[in-house]
C-alpha positions as a Markdown table, in Angstrom:
| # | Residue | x | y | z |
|---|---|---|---|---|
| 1 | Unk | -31.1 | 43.0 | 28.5 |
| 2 | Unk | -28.0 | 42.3 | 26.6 |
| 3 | Unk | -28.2 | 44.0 | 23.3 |
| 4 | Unk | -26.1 | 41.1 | 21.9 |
| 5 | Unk | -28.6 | 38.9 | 22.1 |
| 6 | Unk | -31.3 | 41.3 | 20.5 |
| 7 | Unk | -29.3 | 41.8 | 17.5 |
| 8 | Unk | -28.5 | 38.0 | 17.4 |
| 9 | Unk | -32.2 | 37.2 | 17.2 |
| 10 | Unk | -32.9 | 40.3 | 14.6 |
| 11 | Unk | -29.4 | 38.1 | 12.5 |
| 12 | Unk | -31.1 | 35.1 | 12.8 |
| 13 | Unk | -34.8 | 36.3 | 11.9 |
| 14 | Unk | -32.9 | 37.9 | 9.1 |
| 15 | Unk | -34.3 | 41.6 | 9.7 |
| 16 | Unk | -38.3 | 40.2 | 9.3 |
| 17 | Unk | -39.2 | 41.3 | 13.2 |
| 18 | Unk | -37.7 | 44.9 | 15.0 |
| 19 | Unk | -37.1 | 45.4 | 18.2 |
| 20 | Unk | -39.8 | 47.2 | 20.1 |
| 21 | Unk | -40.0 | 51.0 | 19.9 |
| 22 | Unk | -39.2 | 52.9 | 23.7 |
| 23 | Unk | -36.2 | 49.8 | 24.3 |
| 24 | Unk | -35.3 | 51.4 | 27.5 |
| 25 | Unk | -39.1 | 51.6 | 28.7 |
| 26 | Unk | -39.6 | 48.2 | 27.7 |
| 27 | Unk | -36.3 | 47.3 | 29.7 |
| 28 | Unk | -37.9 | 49.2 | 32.8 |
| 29 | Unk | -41.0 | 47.1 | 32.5 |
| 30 | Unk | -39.7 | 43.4 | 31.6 |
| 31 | Unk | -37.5 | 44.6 | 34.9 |
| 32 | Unk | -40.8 | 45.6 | 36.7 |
| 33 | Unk | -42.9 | 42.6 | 35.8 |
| 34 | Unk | -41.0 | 39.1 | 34.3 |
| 35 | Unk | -38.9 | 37.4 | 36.8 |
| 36 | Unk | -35.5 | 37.0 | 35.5 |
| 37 | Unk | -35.5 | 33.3 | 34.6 |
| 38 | Unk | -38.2 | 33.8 | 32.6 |
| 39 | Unk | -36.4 | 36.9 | 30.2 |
| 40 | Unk | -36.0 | 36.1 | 26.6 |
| 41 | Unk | -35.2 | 38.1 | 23.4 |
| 42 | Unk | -38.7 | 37.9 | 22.5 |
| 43 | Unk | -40.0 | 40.2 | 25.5 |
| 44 | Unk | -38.4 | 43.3 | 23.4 |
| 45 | Unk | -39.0 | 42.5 | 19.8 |
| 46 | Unk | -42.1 | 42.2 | 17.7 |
| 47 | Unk | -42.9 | 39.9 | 15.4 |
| 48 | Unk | -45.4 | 41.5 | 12.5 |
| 49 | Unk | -48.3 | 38.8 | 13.0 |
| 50 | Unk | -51.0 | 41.6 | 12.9 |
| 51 | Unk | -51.4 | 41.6 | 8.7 |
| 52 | Unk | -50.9 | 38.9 | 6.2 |
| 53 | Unk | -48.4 | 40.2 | 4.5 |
| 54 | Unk | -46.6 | 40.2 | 7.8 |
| 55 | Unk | -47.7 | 36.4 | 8.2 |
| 56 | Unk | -45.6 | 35.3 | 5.1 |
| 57 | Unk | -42.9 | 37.1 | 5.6 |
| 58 | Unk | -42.7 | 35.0 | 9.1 |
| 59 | Unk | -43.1 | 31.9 | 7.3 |
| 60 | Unk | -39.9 | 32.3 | 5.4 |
| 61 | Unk | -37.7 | 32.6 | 8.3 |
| 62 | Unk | -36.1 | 29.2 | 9.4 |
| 63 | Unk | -37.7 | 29.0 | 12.4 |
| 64 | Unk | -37.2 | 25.4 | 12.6 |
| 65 | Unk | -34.1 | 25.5 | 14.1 |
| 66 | Unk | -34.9 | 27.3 | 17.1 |
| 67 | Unk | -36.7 | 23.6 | 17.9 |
| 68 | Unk | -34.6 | 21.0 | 19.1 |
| 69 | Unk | -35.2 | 17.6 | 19.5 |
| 70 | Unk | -34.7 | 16.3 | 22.5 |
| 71 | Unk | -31.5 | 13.7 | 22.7 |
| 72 | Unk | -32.8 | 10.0 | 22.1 |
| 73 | Unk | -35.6 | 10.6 | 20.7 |
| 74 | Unk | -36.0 | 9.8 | 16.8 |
| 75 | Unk | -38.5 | 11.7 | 14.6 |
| 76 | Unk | -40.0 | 10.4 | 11.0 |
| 77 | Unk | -42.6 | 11.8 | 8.5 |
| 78 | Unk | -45.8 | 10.0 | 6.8 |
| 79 | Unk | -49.1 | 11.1 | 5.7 |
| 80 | Unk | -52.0 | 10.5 | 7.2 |
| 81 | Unk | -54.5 | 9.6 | 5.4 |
| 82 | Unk | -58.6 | 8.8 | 6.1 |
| 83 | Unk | -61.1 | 8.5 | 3.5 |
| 84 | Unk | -63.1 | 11.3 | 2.3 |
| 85 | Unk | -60.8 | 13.8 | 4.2 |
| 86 | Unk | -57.2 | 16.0 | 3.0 |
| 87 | Unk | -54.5 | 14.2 | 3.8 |
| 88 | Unk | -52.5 | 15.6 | 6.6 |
| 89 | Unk | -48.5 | 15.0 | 6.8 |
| 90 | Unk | -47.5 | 14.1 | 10.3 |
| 91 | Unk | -44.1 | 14.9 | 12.1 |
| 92 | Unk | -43.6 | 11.4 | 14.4 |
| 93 | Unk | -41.3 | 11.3 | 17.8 |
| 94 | Unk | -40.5 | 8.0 | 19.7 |
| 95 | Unk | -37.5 | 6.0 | 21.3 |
| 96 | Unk | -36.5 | 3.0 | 20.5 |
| 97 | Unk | -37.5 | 0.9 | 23.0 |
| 98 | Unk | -41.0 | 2.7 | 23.0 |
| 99 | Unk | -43.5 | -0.1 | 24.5 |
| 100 | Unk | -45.3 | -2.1 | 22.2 |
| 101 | Unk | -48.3 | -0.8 | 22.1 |
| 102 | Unk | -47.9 | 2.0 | 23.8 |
| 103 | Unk | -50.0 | 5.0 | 24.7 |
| 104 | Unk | -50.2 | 7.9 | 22.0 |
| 105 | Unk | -50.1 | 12.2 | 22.0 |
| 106 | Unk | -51.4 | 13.8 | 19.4 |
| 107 | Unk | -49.4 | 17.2 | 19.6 |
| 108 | Unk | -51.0 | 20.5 | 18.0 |
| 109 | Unk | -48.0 | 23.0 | 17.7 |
| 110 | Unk | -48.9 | 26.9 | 18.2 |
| 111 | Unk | -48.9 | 30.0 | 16.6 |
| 112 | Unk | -52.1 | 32.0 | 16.4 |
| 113 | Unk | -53.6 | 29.4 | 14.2 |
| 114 | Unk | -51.3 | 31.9 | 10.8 |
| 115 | Unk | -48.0 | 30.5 | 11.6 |
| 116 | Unk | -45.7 | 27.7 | 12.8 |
| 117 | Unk | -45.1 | 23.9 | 11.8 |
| 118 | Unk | -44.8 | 20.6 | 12.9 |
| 119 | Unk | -41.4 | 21.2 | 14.1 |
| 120 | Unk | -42.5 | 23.7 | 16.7 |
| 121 | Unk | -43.8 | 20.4 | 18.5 |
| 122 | Unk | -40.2 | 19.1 | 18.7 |
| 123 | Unk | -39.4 | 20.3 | 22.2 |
| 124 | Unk | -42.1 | 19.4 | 24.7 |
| 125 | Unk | -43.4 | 16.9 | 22.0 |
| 126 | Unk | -39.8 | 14.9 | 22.4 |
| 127 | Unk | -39.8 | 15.2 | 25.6 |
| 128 | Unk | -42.8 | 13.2 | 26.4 |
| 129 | Unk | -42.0 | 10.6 | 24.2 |
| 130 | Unk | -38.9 | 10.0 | 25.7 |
| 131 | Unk | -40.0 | 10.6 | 29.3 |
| 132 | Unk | -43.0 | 8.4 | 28.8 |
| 133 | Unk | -41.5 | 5.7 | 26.0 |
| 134 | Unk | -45.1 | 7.3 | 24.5 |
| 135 | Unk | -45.8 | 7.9 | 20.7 |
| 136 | Unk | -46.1 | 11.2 | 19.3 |
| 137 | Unk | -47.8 | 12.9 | 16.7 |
| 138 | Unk | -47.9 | 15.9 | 15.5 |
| 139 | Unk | -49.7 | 17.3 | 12.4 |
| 140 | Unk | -48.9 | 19.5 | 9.8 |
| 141 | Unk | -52.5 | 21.6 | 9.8 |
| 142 | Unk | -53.5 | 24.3 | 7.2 |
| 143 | Unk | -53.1 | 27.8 | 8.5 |
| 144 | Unk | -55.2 | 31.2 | 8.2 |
| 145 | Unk | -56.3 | 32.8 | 6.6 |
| 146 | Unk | -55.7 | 31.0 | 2.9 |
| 147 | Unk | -57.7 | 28.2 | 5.1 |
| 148 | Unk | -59.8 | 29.5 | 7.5 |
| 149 | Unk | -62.2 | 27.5 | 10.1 |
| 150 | Unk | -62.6 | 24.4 | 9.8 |
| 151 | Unk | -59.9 | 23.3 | 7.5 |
| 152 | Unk | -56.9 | 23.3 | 10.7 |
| 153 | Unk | -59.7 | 21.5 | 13.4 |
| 154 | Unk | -60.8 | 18.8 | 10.4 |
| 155 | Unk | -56.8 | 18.1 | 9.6 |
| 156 | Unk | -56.4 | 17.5 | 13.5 |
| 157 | Unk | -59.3 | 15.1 | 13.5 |
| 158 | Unk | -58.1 | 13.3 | 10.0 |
| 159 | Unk | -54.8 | 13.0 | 12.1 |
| 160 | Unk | -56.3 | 11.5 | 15.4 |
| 161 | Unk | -58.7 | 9.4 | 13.2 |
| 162 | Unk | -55.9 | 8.3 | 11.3 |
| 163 | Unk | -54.5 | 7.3 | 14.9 |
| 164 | Unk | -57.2 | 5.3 | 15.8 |
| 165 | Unk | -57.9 | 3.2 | 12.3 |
| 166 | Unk | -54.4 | 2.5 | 12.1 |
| 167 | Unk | -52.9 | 1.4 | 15.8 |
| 168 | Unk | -52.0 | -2.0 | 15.0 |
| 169 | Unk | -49.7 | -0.2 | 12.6 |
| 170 | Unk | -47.9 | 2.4 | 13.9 |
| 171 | Unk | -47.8 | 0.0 | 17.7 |
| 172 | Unk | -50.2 | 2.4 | 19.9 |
| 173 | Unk | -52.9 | 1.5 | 21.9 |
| 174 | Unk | -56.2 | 3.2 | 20.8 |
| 175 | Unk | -58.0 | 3.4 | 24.3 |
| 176 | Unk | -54.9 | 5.4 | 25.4 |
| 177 | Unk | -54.6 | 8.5 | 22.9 |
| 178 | Unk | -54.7 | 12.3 | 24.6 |
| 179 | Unk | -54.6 | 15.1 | 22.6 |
| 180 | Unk | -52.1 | 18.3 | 23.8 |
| 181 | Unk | -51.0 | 21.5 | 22.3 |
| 182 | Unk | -49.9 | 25.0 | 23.1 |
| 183 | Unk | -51.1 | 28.2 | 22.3 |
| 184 | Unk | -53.0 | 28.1 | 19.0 |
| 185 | Unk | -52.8 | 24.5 | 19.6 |
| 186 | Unk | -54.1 | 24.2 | 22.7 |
| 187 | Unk | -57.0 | 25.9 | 21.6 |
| 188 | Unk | -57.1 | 23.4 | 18.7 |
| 189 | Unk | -56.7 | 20.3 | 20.9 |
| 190 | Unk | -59.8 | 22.1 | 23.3 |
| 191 | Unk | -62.2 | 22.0 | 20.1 |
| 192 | Unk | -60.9 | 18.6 | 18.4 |
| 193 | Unk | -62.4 | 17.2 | 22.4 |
| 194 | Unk | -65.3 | 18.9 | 21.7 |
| 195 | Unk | -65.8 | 17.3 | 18.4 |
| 196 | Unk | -64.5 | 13.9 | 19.1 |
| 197 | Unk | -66.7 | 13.6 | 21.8 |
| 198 | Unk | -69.6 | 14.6 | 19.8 |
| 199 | Unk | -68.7 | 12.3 | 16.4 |
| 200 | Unk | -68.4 | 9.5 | 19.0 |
| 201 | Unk | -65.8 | 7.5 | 16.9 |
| 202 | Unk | -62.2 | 8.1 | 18.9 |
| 203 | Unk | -62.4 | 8.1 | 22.8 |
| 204 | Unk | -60.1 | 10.4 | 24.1 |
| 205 | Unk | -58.6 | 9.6 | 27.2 |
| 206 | Unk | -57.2 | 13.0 | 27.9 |
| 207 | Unk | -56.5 | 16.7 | 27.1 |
| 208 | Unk | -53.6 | 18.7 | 27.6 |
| 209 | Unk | -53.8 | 22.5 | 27.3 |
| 210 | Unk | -50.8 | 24.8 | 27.6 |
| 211 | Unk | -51.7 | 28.4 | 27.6 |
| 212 | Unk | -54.7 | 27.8 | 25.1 |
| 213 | Unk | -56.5 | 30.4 | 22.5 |
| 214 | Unk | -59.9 | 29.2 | 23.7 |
| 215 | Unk | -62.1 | 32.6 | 23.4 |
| 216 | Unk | -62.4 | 35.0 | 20.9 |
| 217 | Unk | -64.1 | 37.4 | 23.1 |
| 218 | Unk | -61.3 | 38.2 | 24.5 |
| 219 | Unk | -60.4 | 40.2 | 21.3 |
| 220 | Unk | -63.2 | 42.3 | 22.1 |
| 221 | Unk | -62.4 | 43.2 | 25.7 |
| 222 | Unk | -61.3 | 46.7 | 26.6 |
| 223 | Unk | -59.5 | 45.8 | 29.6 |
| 224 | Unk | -56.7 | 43.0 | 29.8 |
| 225 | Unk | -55.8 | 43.1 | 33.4 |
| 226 | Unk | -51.8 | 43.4 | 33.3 |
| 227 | Unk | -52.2 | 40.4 | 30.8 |
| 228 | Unk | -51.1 | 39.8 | 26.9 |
| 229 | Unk | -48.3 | 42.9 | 27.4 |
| 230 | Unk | -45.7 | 40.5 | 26.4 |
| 231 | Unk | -45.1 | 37.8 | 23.3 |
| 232 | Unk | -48.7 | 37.6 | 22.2 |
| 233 | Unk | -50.4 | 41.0 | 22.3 |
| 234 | Unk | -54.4 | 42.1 | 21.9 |
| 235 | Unk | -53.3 | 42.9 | 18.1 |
| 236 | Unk | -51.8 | 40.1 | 17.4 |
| 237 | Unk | -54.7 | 38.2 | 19.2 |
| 238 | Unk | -57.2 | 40.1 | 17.1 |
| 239 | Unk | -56.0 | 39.4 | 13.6 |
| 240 | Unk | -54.9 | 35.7 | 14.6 |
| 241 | Unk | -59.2 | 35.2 | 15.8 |
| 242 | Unk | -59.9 | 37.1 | 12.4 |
| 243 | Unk | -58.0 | 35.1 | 9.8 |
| 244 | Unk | -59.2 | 32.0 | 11.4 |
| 245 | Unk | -62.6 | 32.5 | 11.4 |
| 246 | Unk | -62.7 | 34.6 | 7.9 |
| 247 | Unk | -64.0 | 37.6 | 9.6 |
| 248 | Unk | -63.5 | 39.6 | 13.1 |
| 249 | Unk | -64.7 | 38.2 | 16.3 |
| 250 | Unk | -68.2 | 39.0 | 16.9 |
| 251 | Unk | -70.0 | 39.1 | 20.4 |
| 252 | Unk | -73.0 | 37.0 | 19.8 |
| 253 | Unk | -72.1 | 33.9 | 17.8 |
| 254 | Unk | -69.3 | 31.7 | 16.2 |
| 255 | Unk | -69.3 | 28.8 | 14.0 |
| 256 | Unk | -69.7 | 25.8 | 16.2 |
| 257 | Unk | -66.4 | 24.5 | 17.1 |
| 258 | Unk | -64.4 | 27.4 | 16.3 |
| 259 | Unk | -64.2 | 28.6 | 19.6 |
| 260 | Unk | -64.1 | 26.1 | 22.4 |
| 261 | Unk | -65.2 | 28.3 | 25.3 |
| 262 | Unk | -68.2 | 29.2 | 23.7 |
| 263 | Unk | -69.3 | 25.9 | 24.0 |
| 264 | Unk | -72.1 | 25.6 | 26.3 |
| 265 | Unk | -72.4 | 22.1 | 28.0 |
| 266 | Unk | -69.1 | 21.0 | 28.8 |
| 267 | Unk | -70.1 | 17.9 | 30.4 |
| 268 | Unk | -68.6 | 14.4 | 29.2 |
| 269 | Unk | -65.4 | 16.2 | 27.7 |
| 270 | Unk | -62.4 | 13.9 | 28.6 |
| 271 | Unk | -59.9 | 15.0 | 31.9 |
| 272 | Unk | -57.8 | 17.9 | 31.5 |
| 273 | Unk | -54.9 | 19.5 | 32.2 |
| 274 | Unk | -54.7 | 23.6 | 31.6 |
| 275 | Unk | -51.4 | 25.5 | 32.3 |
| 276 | Unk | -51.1 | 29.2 | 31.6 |
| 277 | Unk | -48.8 | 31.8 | 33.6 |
| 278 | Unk | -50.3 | 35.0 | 35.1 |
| 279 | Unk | -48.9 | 37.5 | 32.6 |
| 280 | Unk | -50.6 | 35.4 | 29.3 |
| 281 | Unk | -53.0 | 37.2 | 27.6 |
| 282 | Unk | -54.8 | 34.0 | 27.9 |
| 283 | Unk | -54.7 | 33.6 | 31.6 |
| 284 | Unk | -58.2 | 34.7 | 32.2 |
| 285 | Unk | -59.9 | 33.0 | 29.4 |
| 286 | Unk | -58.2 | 29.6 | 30.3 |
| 287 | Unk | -58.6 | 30.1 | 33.9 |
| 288 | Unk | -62.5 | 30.5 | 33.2 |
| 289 | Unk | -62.2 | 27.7 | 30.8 |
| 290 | Unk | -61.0 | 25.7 | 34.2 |
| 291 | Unk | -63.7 | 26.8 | 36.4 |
| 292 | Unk | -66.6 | 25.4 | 33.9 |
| 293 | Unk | -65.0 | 22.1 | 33.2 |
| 294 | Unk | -65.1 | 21.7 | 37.0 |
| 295 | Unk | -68.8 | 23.0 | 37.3 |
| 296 | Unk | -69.7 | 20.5 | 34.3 |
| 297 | Unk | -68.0 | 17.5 | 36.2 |
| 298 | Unk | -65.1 | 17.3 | 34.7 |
| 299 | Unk | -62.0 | 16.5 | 36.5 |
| 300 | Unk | -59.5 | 19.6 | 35.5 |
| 301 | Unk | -56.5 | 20.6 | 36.3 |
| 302 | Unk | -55.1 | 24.1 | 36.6 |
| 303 | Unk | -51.7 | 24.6 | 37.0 |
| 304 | Unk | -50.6 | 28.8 | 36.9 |
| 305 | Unk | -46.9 | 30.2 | 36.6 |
| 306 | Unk | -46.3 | 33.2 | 38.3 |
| 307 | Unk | -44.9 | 35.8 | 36.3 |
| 308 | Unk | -44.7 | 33.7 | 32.8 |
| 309 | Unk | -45.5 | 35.3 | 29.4 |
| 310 | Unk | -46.7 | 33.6 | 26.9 |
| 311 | Unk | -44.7 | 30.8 | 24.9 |
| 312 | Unk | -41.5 | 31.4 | 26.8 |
| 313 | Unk | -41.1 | 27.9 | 28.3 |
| 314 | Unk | -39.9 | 26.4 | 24.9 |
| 315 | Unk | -37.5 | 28.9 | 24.5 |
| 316 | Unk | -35.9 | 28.9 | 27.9 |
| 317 | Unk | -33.3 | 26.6 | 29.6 |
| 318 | Unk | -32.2 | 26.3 | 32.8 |
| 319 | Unk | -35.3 | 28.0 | 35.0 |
| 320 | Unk | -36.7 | 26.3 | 37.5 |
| 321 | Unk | -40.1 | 27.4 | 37.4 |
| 322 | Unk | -40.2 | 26.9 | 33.4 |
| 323 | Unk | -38.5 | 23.3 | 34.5 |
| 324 | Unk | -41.1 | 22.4 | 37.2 |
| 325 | Unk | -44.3 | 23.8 | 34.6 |
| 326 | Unk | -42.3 | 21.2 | 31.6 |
| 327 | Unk | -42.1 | 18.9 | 34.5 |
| 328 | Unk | -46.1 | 19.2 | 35.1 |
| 329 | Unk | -47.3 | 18.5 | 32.1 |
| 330 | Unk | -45.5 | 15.4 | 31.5 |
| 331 | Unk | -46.8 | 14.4 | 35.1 |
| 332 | Unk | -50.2 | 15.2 | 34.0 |
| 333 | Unk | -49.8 | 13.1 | 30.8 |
| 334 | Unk | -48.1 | 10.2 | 32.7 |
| 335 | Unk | -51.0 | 9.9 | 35.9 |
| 336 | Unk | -53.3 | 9.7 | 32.6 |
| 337 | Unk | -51.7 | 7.6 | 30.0 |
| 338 | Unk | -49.6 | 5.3 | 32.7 |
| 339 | Unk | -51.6 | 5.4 | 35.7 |
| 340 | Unk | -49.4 | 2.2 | 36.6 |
| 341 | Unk | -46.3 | 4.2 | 35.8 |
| 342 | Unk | -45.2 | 1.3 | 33.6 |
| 343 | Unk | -41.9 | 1.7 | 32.3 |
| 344 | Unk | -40.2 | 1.2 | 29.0 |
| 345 | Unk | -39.6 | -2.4 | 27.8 |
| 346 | Unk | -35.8 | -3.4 | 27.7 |
């Protein structure tokens, strides 16, 4: 690993993460175990996401402009806003000649349900709205642990809610709204199916999943399989599942909806799409999550990268296995939200 880039990432965090005690260990085993498109400076530093006082100091750093917007694509900010609930501000992506109505994503951004914004969406977010001429949405959620369970899942609901009441509006078409996220996200967009499906008042025609936090349990295993050594590691995963649910994981119960692989009947949860690589601390949990949405009659779709860590695919350019798994889940959205693969209006 070029140690230019390491200290140009420590620069640009402005000293708030370190790189990773034993550097030329850590070389030997990024060497050993990540293909080499799919290095990034993140594989040898560590961000301090274990404590809150860590948490905050992430929060200052201007993270945002690691996230690009895709070219062509225009972004704008409202509120959303549904009686009874908080309002929720909402990050917006679209093209110009977006169909009118079109389909709509509502896009949960990542980050172990303590960090991240809006902006983190910008990337893959973009790039399905100008792929697909689709509207996107993405909502600013409250974090952990100043607002634990439910306040992030009941913002993501005011959001799609929001969606639905107001698509003559904002020009979408409320049979066609999915729901996507990565990560934290994911996890978020897993439960907010869960619950939509339960309050009955927004159909959801589709769930995307991109290496999602679905089960706490995983804090509480011993044994990770050659998983979770990279990015987002079983101490990071532990305090992220304990801010959010105001207390450590236990192995008997959760608060419905926290944590959607405890949920029991899966059946009548909209089509899905999961997509995790192999070296994810997540792979197992998501690639279990896969296997019961199949068993319950779901159609599901499972789509592993070999040799991916977690969250590297919005940070890398130019790989074509991080190209083809980009390339998959706009596929996935596209057979679901264009079966006809209707294309933008001139």
């Amino acid at each position: 690993m070029n140690k230019f880039y390491i200290a140009a990432a420590l620069a640009a965090a402005g000293g708030a993460v370190r790189v990773l005690p034993g550097l030329r260990e850590r070389k030997r085993r990024v060497e050993e175990t990540v293909p080499v498109e799919m290095r990034t400076p993140l594989l040898y530093l560590s961000l301090p996401t274990t404590s809150h006082k860590g948490v905050k100091r992430i929060r200052k750093l201007p993270i945002n402009a690691l996230f690009r917007m895709p070219d062509g694509v225009v972004m704008f900010t409202l509120n959303a806003k549904v009686p009874g609930q908080e309002t929720v501000q909402v990050q917006m992506y679209t093209v110009e000649k977006r169909p009118r109505p079109s389909p709509c994503v509502l896009w949960i951004h990542g980050g172990g349900f303590v960090i991240g914004n809006a902006a983190m969406s910008q990337p893959t977010g973009g790039l399905v709205a100008r792929e697909l001429g689709v509207l996107v949405v993405s909502p600013e959620y409250r974090l952990a642990p100043e607002d634990p369970f439910p306040a992030a899942l009941e913002d993501c609901y005011t959001t799609l809610k929001w969606i639905h009441d107001n698509a003559d509006e904002i020009n979408v078409d409320p049979t066609r709204i999915a729901i996507a996220g990565e990560s934290a996200g994911g996890g978020l967009a897993a439960a907010l199916a869960q619950l939509a499906h339960d309050r009955g008042e927004v159909p959801i025609q589709f769930q995307l999943l991109v290496y999602p936090m679905l089960d706490d349990r995983t804090v509480l295993r011993e044994l990770h399989h050659g998983t979770g050594e990279f990015v987002w590691t079983p101490d990071k995963n532990e305090y992220g599942w304990t801010a959010y649910l105001g207390g450590p994981p236990q192995r008997d119960s959760a608060p419905e909806y926290a944590v959607p692989a405890r949920r029991e009947d899966l059946s009548g949860l909209p089509p899905a799409w999961i997509g995790v690589g192999d070296l994810d601390l997540f792979y197992e949990e998501n690639v279990e999550y896969a296997r019961r949405l199949e068993e319950a009659g779901v159609d599901v779709e499972l789509h592993v990268v070999p040799g991916m860590p977690h969250g590297v695919d919005t940070m890398i350019k130019d790989s074509p296995a991080i190209d083809a798994f980009n390339a998959a889940k706009v596929a996935a959205l596209r057979a679901a939200l264009i079966p006809d693969d209707a294309t933008t209006d001139d």
